[in-house]
N, C-alpha and C positions, 0 to 999 in steps of 0.2 A: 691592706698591709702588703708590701711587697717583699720576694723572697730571694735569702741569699742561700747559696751551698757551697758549703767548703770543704775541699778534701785536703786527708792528711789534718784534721782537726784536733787533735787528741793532745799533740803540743807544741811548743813554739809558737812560731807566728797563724798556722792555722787556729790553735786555742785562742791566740790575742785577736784575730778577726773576730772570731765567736761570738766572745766576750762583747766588743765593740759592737759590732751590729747589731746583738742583741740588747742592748743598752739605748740603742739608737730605734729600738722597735721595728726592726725587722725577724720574720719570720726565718732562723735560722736550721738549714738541715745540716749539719754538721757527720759528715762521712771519715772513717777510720778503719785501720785492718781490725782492731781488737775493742769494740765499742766498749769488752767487759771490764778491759783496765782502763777505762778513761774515764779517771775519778773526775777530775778537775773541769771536767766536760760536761761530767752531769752536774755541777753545780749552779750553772750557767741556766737562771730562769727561760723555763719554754723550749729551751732546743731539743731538735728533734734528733736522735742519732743513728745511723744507717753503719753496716759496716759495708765497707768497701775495702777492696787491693784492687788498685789500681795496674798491676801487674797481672790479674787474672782476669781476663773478657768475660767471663765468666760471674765473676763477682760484680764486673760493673754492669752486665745485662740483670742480673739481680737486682741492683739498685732501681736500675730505669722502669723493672716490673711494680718494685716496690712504691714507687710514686706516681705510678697509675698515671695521668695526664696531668699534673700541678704543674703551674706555671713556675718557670726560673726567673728571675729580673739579673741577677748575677752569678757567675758560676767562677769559682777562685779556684784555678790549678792551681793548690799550692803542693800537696805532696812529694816529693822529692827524696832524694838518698847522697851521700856524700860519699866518696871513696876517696882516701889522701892515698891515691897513685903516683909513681913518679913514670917518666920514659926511661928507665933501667933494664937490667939485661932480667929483671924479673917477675916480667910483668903478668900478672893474673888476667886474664883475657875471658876467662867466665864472673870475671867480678866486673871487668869495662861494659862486658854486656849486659851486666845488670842495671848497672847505672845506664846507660841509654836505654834500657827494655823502662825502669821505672821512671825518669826524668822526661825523656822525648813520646814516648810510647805510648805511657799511661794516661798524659793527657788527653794522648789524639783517641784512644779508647775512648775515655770518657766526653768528652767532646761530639764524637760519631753516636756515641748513643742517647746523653741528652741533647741535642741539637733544638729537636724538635718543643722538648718544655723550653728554651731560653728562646724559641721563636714566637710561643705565644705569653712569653712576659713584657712587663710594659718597658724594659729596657733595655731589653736584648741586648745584654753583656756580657762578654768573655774577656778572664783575669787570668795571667799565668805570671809564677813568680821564678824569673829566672837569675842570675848572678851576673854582674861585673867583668866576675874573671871571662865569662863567653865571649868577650871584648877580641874580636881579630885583632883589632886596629890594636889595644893593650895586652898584648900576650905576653905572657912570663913559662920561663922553665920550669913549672909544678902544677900536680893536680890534674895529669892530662888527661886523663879518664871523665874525670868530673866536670872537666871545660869543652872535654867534646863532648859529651851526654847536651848541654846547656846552648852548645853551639846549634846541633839539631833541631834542640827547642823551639831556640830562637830563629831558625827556619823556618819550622814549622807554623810560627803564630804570625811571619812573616807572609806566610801563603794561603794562613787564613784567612787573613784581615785581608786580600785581594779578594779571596772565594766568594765571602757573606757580605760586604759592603754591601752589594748590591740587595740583599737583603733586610737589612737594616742594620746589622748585626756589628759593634763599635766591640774593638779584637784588641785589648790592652796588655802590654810586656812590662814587670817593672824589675828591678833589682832593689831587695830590701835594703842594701847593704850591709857592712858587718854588724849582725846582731847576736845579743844575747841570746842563744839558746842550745840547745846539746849539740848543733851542727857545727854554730858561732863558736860556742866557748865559751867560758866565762870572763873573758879581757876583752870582747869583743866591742864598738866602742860606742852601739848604738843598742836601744832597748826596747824590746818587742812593743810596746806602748807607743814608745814615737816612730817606728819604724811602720805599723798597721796602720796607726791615725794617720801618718802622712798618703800613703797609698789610699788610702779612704778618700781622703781629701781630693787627691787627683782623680778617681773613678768618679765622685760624687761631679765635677767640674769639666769631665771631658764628653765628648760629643761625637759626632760619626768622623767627624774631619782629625780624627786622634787617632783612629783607629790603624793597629799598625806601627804604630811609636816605640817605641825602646828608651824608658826614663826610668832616674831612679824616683827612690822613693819620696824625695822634695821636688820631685816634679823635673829635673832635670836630664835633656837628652844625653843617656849614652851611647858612644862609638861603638859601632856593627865591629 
């Protein structure tokens, strides 16, 4: 049985990974700040639940004690935070740093600490869910907090996917698009079901030579 772990599990599209993989018979650990409100979490036969803040080193070396040497086959950054900032003369500049400390930060945290379980799973996979809007090439005047936290990211798994290839290690970026969920909103115009199934699809399909890619979630490259 191979195993997935998903952070930021408790809802949106980490609850709809959950869901899905778990249904697909994978061993699901599913990580969250507050495992005790995640109703909808535990109802999801078999999964295992960790809590995690991905903002605290601290809490992700906890994790990494907590699963002892079990192997990873995939590991889903999907945790993240939204901030609707604009470039105004009022800008909260402990809130921009929040969003780049949880969005950019927390992955490379967790990442540096389970390294070593996703090295001895049999498919040594790293997932990080980042956004559209991080688009240089498509930039608009809103949310600039939140598209540079995303910008980082996407650096970041940019210079993974160079580090571990030579490892074995296949480094996937994807943009869910606009989804259903308390991030999304509710008009938003895609739904966490087809928005995970497609990204499934693509993990399940891609290989070392993907590694490094920037695509949404039908599989399609987006512009850096």
């Amino acid at each position: 049985m191979k195993t997935v772990l998903i952070t930021g599990a408790n809802r949106g599209l980490g609850l709809e990974f959950a869901r899905q993989y778990g249904a697909a018979g994978y061993r699901v650990i599913a990580a969250c700040r507050k495992p005790e409100n995640a109703v909808a979490l535990r109802e999801i036969p078999g999964v295992q639940i960790h809590q995690l803040d991905v903002d605290d080193l601290a809490s992700v070396h906890a994790l990494r004690r907590a699963l002892s040497e079990r192997a990873i086959d995939v590991l889903i950054n999907n945790a993240g935070v939204f901030g609707n900032l604009g470039a105004d003369g009022n800008v909260d500049y402990d809130l921009w740093l929040g969003l780049y400390n949880t969005n950019a930060l927390g992955p490379l945290r967790v990442v540096r600490a389970l390294l070593p379980l996703v090295l001895a799973g049999e498919d040594k996979t790293l997932v990080f869910i980042t956004s559209t809007v991080a688009s240089i090439t498509n930039a608009s005047s809103s949310n600039h907090g939140y598209r540079m936290s995303k910008v980082a990211l996407n650096m970041l798994v940019k210079c993974l996917s160079l580090d571990l290839v030579g490892r074995g290690v296949t480094t996937l970026l994807f943009c869910p698009g606009h989804v259903q969920t308390d991030m999304g909103g509710p008009n938003a115009k895609v739904a966490p079901v087809d928005s995970v199934s497609g990204i499934i699809r693509q993990i399940d399909a891609s290989t070392i030579v993907d590694t490094g890619r920037f695509r949404d979630y039908q599989g399609e490259d987006r512009p850096w």
